[in-house]
DSSP file (Angstrom, degrees, kcal/mol; ACC not computed):
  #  RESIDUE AA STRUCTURE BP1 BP2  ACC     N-H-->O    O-->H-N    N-H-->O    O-->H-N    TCO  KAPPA ALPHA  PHI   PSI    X-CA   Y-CA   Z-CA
    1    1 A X              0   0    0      0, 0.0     2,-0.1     0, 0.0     0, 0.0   0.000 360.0 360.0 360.0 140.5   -8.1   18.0    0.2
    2    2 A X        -     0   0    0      2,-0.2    34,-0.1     1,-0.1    35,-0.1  -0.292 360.0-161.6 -71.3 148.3   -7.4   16.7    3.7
    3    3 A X  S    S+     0   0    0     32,-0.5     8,-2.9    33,-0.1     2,-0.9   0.253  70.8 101.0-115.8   6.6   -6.8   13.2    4.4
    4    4 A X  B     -Ab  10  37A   0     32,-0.7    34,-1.4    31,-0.7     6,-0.3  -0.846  52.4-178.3 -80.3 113.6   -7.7   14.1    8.2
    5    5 A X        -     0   0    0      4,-1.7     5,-0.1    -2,-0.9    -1,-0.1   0.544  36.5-109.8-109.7  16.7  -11.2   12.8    8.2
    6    6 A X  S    S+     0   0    0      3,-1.2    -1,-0.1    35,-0.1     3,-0.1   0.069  85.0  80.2 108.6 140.2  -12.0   13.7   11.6
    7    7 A X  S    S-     0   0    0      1,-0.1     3,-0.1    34,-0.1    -1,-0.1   0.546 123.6 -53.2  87.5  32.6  -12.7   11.8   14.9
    8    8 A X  S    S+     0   0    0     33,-0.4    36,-7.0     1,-0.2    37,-0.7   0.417 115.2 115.8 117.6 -16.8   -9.1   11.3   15.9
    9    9 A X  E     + c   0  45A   0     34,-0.4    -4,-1.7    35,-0.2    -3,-1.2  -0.738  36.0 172.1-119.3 120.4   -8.4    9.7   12.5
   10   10 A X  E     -Ac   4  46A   0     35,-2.2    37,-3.1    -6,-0.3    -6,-0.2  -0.930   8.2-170.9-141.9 158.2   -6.1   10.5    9.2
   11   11 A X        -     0   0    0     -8,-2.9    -7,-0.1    -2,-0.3    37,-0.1  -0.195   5.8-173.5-168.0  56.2   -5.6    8.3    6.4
   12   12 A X        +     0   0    0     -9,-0.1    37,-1.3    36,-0.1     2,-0.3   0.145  15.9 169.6 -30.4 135.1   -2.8    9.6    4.0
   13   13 A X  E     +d   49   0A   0     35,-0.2     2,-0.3     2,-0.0    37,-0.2  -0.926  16.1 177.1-172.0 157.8   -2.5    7.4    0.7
   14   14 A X  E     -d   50   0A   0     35,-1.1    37,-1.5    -2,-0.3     2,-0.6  -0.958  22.5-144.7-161.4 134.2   -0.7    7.7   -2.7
   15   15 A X  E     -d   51   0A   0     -2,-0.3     2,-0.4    35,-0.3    37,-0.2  -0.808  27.6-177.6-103.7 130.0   -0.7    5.3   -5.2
   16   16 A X    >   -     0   0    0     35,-2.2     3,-4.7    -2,-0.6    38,-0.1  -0.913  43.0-125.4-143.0 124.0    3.3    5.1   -7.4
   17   17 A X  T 3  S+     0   0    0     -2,-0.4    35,-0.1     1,-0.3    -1,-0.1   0.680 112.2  69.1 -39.6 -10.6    4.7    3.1  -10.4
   18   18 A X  T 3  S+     0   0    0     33,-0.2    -1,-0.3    -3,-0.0     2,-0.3   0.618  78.7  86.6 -93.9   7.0    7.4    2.3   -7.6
   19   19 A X    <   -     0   0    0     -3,-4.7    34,-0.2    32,-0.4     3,-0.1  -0.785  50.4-175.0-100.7 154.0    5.1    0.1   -5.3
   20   20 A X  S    S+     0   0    0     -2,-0.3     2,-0.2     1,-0.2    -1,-0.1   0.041  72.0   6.9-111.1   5.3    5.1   -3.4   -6.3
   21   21 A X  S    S-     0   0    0      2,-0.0     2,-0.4    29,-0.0    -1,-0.2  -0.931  88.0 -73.0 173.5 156.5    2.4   -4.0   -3.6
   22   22 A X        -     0   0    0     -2,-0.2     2,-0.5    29,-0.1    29,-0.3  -0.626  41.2-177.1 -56.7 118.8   -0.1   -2.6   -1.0
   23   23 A X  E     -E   50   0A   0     27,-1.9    27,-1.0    -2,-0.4     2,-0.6  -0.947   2.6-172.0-103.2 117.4    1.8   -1.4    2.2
   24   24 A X  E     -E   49   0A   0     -2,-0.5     2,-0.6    25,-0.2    25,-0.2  -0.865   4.7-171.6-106.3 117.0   -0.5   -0.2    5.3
   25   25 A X  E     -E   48   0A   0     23,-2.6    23,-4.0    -2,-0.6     2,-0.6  -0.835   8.5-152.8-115.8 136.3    1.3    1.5    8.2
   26   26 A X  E     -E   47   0A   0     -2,-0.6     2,-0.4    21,-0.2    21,-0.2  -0.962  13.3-173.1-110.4 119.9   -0.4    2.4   11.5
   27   27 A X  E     -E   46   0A   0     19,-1.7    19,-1.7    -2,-0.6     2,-0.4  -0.979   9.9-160.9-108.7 130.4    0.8    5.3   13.8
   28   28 A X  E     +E   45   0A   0     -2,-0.4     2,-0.5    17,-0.2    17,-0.2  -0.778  14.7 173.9-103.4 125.8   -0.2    6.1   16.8
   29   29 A X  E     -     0   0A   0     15,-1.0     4,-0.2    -2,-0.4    -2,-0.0  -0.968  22.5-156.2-138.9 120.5    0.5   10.0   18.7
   30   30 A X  E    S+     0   0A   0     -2,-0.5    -1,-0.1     1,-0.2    14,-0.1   0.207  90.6  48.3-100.4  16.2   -1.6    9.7   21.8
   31   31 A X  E    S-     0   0A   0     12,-0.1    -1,-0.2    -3,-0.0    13,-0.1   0.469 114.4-114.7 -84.3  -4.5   -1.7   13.5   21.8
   32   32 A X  E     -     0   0A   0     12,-0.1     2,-0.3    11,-0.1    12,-0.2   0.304  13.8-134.5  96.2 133.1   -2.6   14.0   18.4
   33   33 A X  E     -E   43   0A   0     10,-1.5    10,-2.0    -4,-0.2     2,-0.6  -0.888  44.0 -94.8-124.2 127.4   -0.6   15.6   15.4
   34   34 A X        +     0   0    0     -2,-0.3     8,-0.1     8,-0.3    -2,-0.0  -0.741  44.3 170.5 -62.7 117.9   -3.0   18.5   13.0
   35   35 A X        -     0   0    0     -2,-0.6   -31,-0.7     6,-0.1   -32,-0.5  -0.035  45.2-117.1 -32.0 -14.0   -4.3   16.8   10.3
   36   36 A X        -     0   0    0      1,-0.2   -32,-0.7   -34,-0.1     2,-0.6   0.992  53.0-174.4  59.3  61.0   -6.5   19.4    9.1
   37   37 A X  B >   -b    4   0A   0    -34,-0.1     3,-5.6   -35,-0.1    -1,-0.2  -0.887  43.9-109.4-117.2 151.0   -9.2   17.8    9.5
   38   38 A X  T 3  S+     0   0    0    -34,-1.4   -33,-0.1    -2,-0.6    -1,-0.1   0.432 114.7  42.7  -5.9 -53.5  -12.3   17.9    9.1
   39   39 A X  T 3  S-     0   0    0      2,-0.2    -1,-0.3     0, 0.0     3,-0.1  -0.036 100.0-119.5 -87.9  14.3  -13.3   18.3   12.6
   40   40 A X  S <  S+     0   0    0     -3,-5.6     2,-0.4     1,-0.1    -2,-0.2   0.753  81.2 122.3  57.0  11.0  -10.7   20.8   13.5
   41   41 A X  S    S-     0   0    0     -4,-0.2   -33,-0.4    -6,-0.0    -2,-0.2  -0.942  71.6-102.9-136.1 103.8   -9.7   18.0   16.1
   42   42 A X        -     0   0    0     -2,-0.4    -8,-0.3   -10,-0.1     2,-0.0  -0.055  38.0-113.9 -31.8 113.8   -5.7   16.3   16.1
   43   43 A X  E     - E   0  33A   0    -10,-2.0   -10,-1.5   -11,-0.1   -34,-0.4  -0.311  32.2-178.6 -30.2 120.6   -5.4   12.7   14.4
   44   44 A X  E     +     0   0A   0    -36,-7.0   -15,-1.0     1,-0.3     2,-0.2   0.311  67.7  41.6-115.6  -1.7   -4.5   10.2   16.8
   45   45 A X  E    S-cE   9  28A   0    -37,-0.7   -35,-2.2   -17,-0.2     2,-0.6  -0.911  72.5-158.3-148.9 137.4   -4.3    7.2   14.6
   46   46 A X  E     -cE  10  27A   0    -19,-1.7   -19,-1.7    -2,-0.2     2,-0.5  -0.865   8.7-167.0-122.2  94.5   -2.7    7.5   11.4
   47   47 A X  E     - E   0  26A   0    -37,-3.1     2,-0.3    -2,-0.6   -21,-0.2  -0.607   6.3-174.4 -95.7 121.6   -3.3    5.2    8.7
   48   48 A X  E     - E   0  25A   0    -23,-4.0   -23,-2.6    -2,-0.5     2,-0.4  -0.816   4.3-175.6-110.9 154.3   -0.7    5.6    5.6
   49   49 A X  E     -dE  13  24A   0    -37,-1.3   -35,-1.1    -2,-0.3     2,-0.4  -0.988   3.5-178.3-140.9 142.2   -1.7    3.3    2.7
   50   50 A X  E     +dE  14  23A   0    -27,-1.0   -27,-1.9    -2,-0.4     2,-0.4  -0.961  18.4 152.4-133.6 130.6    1.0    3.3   -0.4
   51   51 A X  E     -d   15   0A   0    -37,-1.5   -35,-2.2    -2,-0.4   -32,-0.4  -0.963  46.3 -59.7-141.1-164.1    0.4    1.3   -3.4
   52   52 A X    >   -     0   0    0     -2,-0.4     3,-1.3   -37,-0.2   -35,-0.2  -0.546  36.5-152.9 -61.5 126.2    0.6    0.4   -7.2
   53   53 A X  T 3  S+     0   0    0      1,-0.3     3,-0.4   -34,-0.2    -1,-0.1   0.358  96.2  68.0 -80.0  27.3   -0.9    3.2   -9.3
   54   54 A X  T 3  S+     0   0    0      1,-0.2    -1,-0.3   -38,-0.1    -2,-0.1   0.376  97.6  52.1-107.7  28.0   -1.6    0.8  -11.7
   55   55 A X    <>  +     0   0    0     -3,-1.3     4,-1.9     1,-0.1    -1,-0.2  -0.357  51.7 146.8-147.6  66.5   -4.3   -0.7   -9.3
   56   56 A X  H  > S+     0   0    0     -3,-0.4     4,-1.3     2,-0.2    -1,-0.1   0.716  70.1  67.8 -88.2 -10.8   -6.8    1.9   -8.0
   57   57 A X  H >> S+     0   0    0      2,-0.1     4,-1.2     3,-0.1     3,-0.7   0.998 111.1  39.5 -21.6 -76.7   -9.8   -0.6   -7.9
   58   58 A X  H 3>>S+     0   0    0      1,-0.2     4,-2.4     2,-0.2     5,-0.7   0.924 111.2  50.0 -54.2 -68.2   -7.7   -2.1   -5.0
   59   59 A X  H 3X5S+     0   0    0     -4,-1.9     4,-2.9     2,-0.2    -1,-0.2   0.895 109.9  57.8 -47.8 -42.4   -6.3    1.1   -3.1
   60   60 A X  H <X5S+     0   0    0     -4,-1.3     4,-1.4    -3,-0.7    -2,-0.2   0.991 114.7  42.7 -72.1 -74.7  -10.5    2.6   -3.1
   61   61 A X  H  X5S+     0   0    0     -4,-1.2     4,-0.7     2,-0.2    -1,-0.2   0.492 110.3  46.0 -68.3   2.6  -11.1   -0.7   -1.3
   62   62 A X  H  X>S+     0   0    0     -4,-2.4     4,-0.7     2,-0.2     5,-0.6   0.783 116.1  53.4 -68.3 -61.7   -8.4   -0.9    1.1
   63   63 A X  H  X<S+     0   0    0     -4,-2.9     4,-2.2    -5,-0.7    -2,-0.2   0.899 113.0  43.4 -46.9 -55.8   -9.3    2.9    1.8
   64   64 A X  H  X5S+     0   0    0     -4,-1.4     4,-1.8     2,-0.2    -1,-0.2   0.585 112.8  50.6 -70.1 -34.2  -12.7    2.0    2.4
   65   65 A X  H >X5S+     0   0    0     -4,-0.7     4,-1.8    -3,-0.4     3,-1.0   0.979 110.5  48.5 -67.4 -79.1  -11.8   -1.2    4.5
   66   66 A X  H >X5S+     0   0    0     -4,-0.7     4,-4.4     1,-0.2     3,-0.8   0.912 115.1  51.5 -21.3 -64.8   -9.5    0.7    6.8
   67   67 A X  H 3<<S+     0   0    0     -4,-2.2    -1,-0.2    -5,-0.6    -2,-0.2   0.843 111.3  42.9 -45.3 -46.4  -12.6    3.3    7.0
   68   68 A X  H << S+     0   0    0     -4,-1.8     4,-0.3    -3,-1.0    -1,-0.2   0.647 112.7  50.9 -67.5 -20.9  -15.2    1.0    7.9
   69   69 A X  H X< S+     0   0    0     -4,-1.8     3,-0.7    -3,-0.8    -2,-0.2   0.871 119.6  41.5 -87.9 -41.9  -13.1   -1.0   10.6
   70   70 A X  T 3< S+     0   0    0     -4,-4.4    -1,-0.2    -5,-0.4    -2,-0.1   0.138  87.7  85.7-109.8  45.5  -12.2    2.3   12.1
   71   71 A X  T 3  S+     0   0    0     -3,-0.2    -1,-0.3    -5,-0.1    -2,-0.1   0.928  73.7  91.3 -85.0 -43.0  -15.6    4.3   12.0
   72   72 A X    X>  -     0   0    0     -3,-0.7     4,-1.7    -4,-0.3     3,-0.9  -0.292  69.0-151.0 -76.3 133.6  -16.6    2.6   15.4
   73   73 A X  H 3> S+     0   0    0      1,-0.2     4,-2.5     2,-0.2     5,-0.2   0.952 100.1  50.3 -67.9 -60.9  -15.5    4.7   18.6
   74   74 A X  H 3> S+     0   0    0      2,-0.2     4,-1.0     1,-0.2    -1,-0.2   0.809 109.0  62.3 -48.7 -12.9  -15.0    1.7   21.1
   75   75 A X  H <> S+     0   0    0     -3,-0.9     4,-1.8     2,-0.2    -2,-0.2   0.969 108.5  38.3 -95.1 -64.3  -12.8    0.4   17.9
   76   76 A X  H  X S+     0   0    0     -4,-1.7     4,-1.7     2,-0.2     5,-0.3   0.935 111.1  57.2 -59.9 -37.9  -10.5    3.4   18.2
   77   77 A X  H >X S+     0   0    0     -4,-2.5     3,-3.8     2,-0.2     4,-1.2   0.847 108.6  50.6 -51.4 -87.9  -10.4    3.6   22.1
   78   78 A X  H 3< S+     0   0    0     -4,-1.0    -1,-0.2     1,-0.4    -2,-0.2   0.673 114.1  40.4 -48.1 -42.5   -9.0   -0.1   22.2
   79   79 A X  H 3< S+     0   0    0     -4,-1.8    -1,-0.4     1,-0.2     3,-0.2   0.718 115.7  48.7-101.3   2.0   -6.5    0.4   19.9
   80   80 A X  H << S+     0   0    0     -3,-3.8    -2,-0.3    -4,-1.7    -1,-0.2   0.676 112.4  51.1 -82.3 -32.5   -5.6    4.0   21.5
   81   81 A X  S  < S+     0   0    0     -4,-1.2     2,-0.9    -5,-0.3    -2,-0.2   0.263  89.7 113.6 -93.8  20.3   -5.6    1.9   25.2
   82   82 A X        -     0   0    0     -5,-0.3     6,-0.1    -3,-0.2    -3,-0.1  -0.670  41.8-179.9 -93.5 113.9   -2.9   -0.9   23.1
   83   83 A X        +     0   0    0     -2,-0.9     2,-0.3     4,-0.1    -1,-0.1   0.617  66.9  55.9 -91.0  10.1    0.5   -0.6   25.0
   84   84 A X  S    S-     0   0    0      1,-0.1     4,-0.3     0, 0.0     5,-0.1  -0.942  73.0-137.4-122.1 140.9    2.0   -3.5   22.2
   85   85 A X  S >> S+     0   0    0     -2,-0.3     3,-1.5     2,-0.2     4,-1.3   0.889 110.4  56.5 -27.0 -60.9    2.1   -3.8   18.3
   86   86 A X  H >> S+     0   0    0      1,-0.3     4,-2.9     2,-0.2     3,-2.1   0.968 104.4  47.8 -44.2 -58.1    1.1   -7.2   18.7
   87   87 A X  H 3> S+     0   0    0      1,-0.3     4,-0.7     2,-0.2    -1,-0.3   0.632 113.1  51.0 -71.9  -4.0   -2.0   -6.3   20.6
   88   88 A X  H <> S+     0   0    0     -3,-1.5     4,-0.7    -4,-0.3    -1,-0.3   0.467 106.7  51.4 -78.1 -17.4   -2.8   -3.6   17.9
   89   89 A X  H <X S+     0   0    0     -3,-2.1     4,-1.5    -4,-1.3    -2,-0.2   0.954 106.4  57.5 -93.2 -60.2   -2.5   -5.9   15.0
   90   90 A X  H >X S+     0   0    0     -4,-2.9     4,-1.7    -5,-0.2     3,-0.9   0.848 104.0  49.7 -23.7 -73.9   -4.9   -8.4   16.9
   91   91 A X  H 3X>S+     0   0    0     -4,-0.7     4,-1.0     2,-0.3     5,-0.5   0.913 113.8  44.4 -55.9 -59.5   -8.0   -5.9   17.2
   92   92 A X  H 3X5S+     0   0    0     -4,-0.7     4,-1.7     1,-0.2    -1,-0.3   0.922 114.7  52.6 -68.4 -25.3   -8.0   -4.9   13.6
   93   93 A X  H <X5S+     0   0    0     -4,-1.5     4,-3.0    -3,-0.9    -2,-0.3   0.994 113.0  39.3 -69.8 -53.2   -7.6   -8.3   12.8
   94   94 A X  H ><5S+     0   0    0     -4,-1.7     3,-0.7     2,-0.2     5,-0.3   0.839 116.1  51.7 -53.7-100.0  -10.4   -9.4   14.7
   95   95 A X  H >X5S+     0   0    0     -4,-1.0     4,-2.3     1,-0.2     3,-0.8   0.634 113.8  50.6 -19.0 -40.6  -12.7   -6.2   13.6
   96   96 A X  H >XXS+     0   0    0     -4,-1.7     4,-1.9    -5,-0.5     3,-1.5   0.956 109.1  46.2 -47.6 -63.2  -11.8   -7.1   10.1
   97   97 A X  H <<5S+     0   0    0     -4,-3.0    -1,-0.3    -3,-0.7    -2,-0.2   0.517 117.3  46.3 -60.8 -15.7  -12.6  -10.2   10.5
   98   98 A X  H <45S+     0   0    0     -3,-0.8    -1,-0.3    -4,-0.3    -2,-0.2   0.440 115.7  39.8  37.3 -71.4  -15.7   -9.2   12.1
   99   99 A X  H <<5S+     0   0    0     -4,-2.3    -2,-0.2    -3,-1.5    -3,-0.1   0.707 119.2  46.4 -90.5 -32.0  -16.8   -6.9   10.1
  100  100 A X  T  <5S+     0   0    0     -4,-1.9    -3,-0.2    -5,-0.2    -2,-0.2   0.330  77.5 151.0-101.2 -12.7  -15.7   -8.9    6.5
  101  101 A X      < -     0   0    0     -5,-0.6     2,-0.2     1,-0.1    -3,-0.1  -0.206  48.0-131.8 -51.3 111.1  -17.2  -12.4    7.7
  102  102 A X        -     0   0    0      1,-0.0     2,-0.4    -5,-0.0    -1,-0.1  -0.441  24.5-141.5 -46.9 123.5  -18.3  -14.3    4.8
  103  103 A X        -     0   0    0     -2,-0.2     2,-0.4     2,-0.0    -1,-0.0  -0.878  12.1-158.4-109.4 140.9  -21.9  -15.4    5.7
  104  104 A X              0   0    0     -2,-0.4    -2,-0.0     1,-0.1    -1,-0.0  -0.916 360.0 360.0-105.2 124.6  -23.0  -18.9    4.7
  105  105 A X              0   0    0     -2,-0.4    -1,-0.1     0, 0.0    -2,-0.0   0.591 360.0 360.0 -51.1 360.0  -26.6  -19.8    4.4
């Protein structure tokens, strides 16, 4: 099964008795590396997620977070148009937050 899921987008992950914790890695290939994917169309942000297999609760939502933050098109253009780390780390921090805002009645 592919881990390209299509719109630019790949999101390897593997869960191993050698992680002691989540690790999430972003790459970016502003032409685009085959993925397979879905869409027949090269990956252009690459999200690798590694963790503990003894904590697949946790790894489903972290896949799922990652999935939802980067569903949005303007979300990937922004972070495709980031010439800094910093300024990449910002934007998903903001979408997260964003997207994950506790609401209080």
């Amino acid at each position: 099964m592919t881990t390209g899921i299509g719109d630019g987008v790949a999101i390897p992950h593997c869960k191993t008795a050698e992680a002691t914790r989540f690790v999430i890695a972003l790459g970016i290939h502003p032409g685009g590396i085959d993925f397979d994917s879905l869409d027949k169309k090269p990956a252009h942000l690459i999200f690798l997620l590694v963790g503990p297999d003894n904590e697949p609760g946790m790894h489903i939502r972290l896949l799922s977070r990652i999935s939802r933050i980067i569903s949005k098109a303007p979300v990937r253009d922004r972070i495709l148009a980031c010439s800094k780390a910093e300024e990449v780390y910002q934007l998903i921090n903001e979408e997260e937050n964003n997207a994950f805002e506790v609401k209080t009645p």
